[in-house]
VMD Tcl script that builds the backbone (N, CA, C; Angstrom):
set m [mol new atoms 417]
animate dup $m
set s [atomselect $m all]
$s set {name element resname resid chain x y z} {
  {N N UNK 1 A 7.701 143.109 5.168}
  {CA C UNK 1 A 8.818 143.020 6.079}
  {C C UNK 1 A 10.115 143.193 5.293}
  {N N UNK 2 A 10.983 143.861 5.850}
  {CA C UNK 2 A 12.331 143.967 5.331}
  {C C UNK 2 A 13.206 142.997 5.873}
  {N N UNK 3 A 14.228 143.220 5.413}
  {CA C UNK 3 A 15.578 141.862 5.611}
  {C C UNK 3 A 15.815 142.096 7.211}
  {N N UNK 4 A 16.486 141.207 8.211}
  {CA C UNK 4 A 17.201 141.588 9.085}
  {C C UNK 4 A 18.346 142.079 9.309}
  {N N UNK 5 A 19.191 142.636 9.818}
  {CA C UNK 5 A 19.948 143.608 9.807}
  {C C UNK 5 A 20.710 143.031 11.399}
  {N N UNK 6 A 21.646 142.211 11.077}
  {CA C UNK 6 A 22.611 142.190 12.533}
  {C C UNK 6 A 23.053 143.298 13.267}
  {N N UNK 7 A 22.864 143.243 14.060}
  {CA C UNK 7 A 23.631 144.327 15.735}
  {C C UNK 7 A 24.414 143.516 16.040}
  {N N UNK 8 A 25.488 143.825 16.378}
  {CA C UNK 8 A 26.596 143.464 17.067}
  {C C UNK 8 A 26.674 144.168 18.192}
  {N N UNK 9 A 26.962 143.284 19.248}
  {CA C UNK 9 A 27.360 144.296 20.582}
  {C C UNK 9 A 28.665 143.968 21.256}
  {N N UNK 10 A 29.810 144.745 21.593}
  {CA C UNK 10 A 31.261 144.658 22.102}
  {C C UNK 10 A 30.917 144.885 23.663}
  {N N UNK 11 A 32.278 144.195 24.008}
  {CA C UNK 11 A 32.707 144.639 25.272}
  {C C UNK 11 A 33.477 145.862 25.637}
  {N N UNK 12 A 33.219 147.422 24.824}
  {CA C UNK 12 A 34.268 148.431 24.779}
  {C C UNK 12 A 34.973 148.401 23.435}
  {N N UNK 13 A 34.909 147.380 22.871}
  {CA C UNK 13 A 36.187 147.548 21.405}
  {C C UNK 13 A 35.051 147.544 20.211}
  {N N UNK 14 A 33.854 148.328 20.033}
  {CA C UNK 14 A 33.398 148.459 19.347}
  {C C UNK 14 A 34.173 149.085 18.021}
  {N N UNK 15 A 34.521 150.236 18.404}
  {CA C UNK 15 A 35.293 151.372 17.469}
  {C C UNK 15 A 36.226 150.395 16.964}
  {N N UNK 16 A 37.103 149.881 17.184}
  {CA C UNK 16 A 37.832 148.977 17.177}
  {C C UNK 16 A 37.711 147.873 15.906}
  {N N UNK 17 A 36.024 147.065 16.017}
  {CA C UNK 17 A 35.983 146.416 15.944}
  {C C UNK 17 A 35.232 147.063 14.277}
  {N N UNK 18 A 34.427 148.072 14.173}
  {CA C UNK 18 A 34.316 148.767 13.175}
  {C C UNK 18 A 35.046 149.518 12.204}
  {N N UNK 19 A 36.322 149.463 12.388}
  {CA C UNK 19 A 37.438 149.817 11.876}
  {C C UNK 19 A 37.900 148.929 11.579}
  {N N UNK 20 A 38.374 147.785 12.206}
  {CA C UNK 20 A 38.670 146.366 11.120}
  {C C UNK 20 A 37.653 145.970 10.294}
  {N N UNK 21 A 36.387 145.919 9.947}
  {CA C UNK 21 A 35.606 145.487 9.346}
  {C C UNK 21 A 35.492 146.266 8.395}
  {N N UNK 22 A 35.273 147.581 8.527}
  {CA C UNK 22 A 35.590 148.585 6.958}
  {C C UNK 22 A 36.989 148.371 6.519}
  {N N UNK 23 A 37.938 148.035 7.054}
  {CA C UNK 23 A 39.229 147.519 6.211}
  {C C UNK 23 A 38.629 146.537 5.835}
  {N N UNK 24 A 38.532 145.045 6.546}
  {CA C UNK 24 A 38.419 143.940 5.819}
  {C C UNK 24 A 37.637 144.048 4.769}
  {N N UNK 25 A 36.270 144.493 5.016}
  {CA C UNK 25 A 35.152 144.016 3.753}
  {C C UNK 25 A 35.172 145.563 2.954}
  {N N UNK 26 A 35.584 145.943 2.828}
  {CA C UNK 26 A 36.051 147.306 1.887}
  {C C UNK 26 A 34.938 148.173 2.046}
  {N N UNK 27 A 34.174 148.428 3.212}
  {CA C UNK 27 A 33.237 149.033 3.547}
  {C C UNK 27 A 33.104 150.648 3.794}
  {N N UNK 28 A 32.131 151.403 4.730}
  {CA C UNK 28 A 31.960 152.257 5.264}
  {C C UNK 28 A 31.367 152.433 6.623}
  {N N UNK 29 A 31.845 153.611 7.774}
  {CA C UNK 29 A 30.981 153.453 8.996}
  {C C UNK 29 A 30.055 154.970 8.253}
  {N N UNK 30 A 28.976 154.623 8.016}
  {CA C UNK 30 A 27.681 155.359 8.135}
  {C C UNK 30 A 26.926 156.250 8.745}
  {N N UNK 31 A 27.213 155.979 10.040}
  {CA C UNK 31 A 26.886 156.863 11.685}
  {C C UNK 31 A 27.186 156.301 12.433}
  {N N UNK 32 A 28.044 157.076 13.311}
  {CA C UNK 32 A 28.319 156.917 14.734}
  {C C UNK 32 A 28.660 157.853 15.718}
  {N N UNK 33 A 27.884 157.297 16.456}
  {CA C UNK 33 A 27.544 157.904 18.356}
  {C C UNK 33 A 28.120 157.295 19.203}
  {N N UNK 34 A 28.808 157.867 20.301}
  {CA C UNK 34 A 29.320 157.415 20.983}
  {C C UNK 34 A 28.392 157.562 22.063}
  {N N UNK 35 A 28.465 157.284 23.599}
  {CA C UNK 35 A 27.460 157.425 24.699}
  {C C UNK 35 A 27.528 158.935 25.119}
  {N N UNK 36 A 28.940 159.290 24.775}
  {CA C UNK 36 A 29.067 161.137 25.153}
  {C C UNK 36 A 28.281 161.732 24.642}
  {N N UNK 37 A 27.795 161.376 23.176}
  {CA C UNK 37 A 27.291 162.463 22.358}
  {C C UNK 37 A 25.542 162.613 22.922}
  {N N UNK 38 A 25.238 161.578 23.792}
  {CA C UNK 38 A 23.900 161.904 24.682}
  {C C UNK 38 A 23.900 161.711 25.589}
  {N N UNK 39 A 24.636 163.119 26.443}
  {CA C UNK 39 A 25.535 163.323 27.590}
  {C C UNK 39 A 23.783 164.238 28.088}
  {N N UNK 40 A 23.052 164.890 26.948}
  {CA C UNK 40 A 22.194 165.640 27.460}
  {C C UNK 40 A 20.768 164.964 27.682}
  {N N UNK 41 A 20.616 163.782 27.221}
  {CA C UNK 41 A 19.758 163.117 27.345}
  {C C UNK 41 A 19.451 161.831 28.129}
  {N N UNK 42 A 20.872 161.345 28.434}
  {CA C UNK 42 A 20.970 159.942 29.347}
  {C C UNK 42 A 22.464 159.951 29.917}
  {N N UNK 43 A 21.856 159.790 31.284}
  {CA C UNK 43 A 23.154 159.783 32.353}
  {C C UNK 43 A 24.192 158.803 31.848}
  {N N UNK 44 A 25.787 159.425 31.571}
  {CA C UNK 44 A 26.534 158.409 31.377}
  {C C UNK 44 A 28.232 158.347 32.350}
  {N N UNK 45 A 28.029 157.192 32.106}
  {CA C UNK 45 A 29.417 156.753 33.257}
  {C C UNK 45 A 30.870 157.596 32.481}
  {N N UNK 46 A 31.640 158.263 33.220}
  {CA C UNK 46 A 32.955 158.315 32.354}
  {C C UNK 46 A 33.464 157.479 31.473}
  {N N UNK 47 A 33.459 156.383 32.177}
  {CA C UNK 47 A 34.002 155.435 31.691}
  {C C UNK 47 A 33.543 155.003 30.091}
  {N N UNK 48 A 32.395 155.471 29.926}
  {CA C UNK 48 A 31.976 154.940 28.461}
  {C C UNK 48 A 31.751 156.384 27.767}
  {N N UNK 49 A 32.016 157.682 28.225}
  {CA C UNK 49 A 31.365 158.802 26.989}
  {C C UNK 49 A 32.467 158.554 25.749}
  {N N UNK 50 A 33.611 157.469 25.745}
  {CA C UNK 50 A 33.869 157.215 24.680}
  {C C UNK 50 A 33.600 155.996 23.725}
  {N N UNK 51 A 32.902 155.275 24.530}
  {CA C UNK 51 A 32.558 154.142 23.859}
  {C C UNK 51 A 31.087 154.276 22.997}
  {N N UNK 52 A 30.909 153.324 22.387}
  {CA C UNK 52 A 30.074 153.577 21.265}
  {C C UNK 52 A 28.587 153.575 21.645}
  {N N UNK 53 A 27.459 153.971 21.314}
  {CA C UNK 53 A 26.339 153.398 21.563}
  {C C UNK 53 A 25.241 152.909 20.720}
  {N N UNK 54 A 25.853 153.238 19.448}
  {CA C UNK 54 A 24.915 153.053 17.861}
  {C C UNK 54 A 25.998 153.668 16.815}
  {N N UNK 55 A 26.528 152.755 15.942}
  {CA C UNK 55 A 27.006 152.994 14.548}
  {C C UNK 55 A 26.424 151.561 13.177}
  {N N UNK 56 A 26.209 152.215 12.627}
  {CA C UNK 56 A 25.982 151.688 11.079}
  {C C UNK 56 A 27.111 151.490 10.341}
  {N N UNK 57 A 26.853 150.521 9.282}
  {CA C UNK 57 A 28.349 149.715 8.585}
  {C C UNK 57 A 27.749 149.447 7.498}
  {N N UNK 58 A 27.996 149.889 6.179}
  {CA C UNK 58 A 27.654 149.365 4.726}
  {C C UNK 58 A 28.810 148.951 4.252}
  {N N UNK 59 A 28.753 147.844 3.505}
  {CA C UNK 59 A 29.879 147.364 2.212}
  {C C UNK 59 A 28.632 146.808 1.113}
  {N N UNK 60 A 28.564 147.667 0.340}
  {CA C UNK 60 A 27.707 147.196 -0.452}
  {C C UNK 60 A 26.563 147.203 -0.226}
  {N N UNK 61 A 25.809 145.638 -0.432}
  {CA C UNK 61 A 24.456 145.474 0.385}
  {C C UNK 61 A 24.305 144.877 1.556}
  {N N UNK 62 A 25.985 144.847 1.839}
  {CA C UNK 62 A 26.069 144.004 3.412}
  {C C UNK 62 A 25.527 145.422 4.060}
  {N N UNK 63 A 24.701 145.080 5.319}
  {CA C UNK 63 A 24.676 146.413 6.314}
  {C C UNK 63 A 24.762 146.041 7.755}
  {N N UNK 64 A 24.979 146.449 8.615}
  {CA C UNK 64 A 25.263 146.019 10.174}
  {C C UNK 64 A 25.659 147.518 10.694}
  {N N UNK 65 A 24.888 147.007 12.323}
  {CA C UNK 65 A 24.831 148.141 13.264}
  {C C UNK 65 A 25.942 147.279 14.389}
  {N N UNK 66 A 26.653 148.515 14.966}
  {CA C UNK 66 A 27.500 147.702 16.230}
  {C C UNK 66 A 26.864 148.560 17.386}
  {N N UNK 67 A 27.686 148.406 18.626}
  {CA C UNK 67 A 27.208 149.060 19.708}
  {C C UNK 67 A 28.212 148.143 21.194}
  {N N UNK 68 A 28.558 148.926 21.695}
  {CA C UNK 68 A 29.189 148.470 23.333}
  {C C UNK 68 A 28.237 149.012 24.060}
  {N N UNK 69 A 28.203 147.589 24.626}
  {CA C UNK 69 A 26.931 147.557 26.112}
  {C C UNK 69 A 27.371 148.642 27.213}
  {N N UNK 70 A 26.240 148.921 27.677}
  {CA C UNK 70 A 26.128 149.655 28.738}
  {C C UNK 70 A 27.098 149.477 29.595}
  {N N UNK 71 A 27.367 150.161 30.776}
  {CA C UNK 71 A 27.975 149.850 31.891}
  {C C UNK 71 A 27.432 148.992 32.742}
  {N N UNK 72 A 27.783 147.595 33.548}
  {CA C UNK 72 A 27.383 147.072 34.250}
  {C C UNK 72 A 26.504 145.882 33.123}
  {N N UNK 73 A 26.522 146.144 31.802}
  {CA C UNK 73 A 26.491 145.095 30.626}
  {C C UNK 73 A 27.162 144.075 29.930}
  {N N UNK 74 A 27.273 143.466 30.022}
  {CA C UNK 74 A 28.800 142.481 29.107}
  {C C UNK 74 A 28.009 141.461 28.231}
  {N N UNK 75 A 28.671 141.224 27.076}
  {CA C UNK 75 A 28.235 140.058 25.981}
  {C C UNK 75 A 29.413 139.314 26.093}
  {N N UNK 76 A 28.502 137.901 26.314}
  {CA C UNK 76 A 29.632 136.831 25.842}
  {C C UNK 76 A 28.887 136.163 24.079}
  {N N UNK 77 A 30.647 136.068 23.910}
  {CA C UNK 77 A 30.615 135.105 22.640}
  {C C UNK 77 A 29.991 133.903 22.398}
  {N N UNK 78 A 29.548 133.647 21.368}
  {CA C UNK 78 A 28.594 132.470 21.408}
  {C C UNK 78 A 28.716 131.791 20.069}
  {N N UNK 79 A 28.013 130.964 19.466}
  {CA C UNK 79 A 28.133 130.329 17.979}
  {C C UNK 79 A 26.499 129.942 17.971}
  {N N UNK 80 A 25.801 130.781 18.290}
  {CA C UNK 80 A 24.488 130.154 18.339}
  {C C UNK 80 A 24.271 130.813 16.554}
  {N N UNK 81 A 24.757 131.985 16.246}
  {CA C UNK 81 A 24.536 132.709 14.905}
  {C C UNK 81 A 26.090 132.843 14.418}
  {N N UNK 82 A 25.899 133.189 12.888}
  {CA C UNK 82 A 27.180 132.901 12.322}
  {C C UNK 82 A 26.538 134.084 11.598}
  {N N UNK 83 A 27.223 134.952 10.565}
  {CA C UNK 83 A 26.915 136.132 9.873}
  {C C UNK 83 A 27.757 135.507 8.208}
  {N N UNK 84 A 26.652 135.702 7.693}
  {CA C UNK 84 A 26.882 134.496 6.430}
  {C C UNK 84 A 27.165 135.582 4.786}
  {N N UNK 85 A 28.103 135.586 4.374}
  {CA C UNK 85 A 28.491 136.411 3.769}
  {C C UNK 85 A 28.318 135.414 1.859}
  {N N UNK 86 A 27.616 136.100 1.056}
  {CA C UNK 86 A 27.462 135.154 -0.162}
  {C C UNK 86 A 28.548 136.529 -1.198}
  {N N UNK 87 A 29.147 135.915 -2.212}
  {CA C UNK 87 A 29.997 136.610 -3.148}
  {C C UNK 87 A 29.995 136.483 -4.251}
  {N N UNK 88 A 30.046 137.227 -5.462}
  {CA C UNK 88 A 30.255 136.648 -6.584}
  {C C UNK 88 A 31.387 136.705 -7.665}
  {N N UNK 89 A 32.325 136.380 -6.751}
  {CA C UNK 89 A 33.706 135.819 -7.612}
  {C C UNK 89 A 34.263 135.085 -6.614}
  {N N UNK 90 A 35.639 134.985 -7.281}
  {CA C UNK 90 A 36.346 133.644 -5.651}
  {C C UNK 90 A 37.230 134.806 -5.477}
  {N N UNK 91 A 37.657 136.050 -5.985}
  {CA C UNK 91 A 39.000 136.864 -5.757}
  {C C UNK 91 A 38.423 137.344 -4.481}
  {N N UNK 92 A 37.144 137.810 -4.910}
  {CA C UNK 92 A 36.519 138.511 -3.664}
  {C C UNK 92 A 36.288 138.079 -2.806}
  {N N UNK 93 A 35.963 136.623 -2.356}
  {CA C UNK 93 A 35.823 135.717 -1.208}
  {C C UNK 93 A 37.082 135.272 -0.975}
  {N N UNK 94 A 38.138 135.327 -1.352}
  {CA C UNK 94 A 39.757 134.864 -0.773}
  {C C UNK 94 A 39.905 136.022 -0.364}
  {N N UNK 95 A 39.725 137.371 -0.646}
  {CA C UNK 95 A 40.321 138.792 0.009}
  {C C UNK 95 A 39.809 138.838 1.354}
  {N N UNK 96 A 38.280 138.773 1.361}
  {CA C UNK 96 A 37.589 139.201 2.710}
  {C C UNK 96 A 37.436 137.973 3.510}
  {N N UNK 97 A 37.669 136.527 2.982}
  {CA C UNK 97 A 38.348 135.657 4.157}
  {C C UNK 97 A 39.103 135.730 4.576}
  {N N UNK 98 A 40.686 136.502 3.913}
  {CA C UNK 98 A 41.799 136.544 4.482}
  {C C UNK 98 A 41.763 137.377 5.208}
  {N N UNK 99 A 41.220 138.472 5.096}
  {CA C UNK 99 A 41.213 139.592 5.939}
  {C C UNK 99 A 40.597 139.715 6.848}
  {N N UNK 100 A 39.467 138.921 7.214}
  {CA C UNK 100 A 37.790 139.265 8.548}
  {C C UNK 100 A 39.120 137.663 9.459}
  {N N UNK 101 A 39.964 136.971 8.601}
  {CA C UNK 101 A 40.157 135.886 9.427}
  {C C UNK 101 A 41.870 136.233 9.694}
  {N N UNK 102 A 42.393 137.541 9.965}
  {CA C UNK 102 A 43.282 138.216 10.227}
  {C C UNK 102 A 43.208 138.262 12.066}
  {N N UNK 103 A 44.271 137.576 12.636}
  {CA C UNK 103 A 43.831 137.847 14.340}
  {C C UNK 103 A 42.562 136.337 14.910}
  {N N UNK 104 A 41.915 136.027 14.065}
  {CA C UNK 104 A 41.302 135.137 14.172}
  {C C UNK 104 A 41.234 133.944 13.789}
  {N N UNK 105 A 40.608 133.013 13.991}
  {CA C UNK 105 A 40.620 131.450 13.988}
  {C C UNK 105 A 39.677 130.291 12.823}
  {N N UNK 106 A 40.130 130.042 11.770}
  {CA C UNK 106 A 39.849 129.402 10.925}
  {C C UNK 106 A 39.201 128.380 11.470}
  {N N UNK 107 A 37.601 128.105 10.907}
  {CA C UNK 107 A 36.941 126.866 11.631}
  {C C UNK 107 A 36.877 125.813 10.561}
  {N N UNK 108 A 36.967 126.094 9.187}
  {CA C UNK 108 A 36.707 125.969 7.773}
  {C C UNK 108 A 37.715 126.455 6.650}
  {N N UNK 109 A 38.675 126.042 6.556}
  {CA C UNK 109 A 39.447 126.818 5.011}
  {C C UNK 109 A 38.673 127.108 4.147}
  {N N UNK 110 A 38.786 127.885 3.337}
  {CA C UNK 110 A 38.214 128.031 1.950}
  {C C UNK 110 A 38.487 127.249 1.070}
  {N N UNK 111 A 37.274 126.256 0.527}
  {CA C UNK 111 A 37.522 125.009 -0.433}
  {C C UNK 111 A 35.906 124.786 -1.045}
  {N N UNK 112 A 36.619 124.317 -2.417}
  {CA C UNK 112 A 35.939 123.711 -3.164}
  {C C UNK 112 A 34.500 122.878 -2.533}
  {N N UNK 113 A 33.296 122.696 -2.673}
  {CA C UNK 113 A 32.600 121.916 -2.009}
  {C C UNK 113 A 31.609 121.284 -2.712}
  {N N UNK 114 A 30.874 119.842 -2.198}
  {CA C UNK 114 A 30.159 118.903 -3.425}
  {C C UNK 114 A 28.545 119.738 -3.843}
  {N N UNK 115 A 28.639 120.791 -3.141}
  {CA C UNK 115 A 27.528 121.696 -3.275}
  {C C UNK 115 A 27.703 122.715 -4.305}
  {N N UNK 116 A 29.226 122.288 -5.103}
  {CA C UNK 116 A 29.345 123.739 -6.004}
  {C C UNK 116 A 29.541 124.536 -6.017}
  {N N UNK 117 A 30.015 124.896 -4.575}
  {CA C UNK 117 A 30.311 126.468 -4.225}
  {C C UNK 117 A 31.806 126.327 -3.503}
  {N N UNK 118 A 32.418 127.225 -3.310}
  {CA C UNK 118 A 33.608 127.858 -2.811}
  {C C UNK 118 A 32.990 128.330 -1.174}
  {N N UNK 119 A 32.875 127.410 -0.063}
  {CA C UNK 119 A 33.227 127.882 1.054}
  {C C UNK 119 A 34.097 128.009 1.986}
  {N N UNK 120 A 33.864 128.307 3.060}
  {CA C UNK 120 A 34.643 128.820 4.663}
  {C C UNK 120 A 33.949 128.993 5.682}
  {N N UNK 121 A 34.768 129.286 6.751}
  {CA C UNK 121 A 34.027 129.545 8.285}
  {C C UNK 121 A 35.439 130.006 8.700}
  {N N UNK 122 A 35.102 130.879 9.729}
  {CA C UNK 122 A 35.965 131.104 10.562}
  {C C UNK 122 A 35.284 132.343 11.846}
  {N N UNK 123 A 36.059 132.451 12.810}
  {CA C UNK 123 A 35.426 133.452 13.882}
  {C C UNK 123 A 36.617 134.613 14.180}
  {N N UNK 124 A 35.951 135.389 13.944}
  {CA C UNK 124 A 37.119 136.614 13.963}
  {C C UNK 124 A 37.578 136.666 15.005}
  {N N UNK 125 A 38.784 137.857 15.687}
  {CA C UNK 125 A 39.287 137.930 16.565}
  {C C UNK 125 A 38.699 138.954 17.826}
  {N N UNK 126 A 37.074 139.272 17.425}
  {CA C UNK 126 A 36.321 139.660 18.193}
  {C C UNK 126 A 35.290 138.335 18.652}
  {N N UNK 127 A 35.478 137.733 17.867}
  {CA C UNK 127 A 34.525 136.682 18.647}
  {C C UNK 127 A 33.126 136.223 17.555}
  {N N UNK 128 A 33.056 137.049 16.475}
  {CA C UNK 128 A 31.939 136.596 15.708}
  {C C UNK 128 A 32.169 135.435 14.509}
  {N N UNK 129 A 31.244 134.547 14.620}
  {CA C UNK 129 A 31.433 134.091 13.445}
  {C C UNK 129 A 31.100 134.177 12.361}
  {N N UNK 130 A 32.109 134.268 10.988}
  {CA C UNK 130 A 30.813 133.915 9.531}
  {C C UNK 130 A 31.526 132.874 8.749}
  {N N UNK 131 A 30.337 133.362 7.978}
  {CA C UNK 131 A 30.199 132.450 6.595}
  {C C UNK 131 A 30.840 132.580 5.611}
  {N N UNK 132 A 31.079 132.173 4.839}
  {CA C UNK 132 A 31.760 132.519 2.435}
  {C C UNK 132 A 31.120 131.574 2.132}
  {N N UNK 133 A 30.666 132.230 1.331}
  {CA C UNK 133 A 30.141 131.338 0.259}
  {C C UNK 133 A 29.847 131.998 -1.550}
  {N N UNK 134 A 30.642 131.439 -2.363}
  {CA C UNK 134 A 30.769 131.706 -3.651}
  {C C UNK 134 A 30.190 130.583 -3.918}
  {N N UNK 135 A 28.600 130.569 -4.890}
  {CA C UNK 135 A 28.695 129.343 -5.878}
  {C C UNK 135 A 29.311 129.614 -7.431}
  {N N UNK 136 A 29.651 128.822 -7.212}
  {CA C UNK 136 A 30.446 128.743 -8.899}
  {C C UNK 136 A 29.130 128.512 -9.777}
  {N N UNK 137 A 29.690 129.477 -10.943}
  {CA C UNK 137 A 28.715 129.048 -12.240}
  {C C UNK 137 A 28.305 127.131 -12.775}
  {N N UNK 138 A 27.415 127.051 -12.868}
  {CA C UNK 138 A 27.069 125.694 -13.535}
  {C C UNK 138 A 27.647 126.284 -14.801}
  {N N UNK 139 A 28.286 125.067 -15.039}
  {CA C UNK 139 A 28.614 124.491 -16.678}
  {C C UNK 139 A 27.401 124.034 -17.315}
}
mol reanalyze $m
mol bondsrecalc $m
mol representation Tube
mol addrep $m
C-alpha cells in the first residue's frame, strides 16, 4: 500500500485555492482540468466548464489533489481531519505558517512544546485545517 494522498474539494474557488497554496508552500500545480476540458465526454453545466474537476499539487514530498464539486454538490467545512505538515528547520515552518495562515485563523501559534518540537494549528481561509510540526534536534 502506498501513502494517502488528500483530495480537497471547493465550493468553485478551487483554482483559487491552488494558487494560494503553490505560493504559500513553495510548490507546483502538476495537472489540471477543468470540467470544460470533458465537454466531450460528460455533460457539463455552464456554469462550471470553468471550474476545476481534478488538479494535482507537489511541494516537495507534500502531494494533494483538489477538485470543485459538481453542480448541485457543495462541501461543508469540517475539523473532523487536519492536514499535518512535518519540517525540518523552524525558518521553514515560520514561512509556510505565516503564509497557509494569511486570510485565515490561528487555532495554535507557533511555539515551543514539552514534546520537543516547534508546533501550530491554524485553518486557512478556505476552510482547511493543518498542522507544523518541527522537532528540534535532541541535545
Amino acid at each position: 500500500m502506498q501513502a494517502i494522498t488528500p483530495y480537497l474539494n471547493f465550493n468553485g474557488n478551487a483554482a483559487e485555492a491552488l494558487d494560494f497554496y503553490a505560493k504559500a508552500l513553495g510548490g507546483q500545480i502538476v495537472h489540471k482540468q477543468t470540467f470544460g476540458d470533458t465537454q466531450g465526454d460528460y455533460p457539463v453545466a455552464e456554469s462550471h466548464k470553468d471550474k476545476l474537476m481534478h488538479a494535482l499539487f507537489n511541494a516537495g514530498e507534500l502531494s494533494f489533489m483538489v477538485s470543485d464539486c459538481p453542480p448541485g454538490v457543495s462541501v461543508t467545512s469540517g475539523n473532523a481531519i487536519s492536514l499535518a505538515l512535518n519540517f525540518t528547520d523552524e525558518t521553514s515552518i515560520a514561512n509556510a505558517f505565516n503564509a497557509l495562515g494569511e486570510g485565515g485563523t490561528v487555532t495554535m501559534p507557533l511555539q515551543d512544546t514539552f514534546w520537543g518540537a516547534r508546533f501550530g494549528m491554524l485553518t486557512d481561509k478556505f476552510g482547511f485545517n493543518w498542522m507544523f510540526n518541527y522537532d528540534k534536534p535532541k541535545s
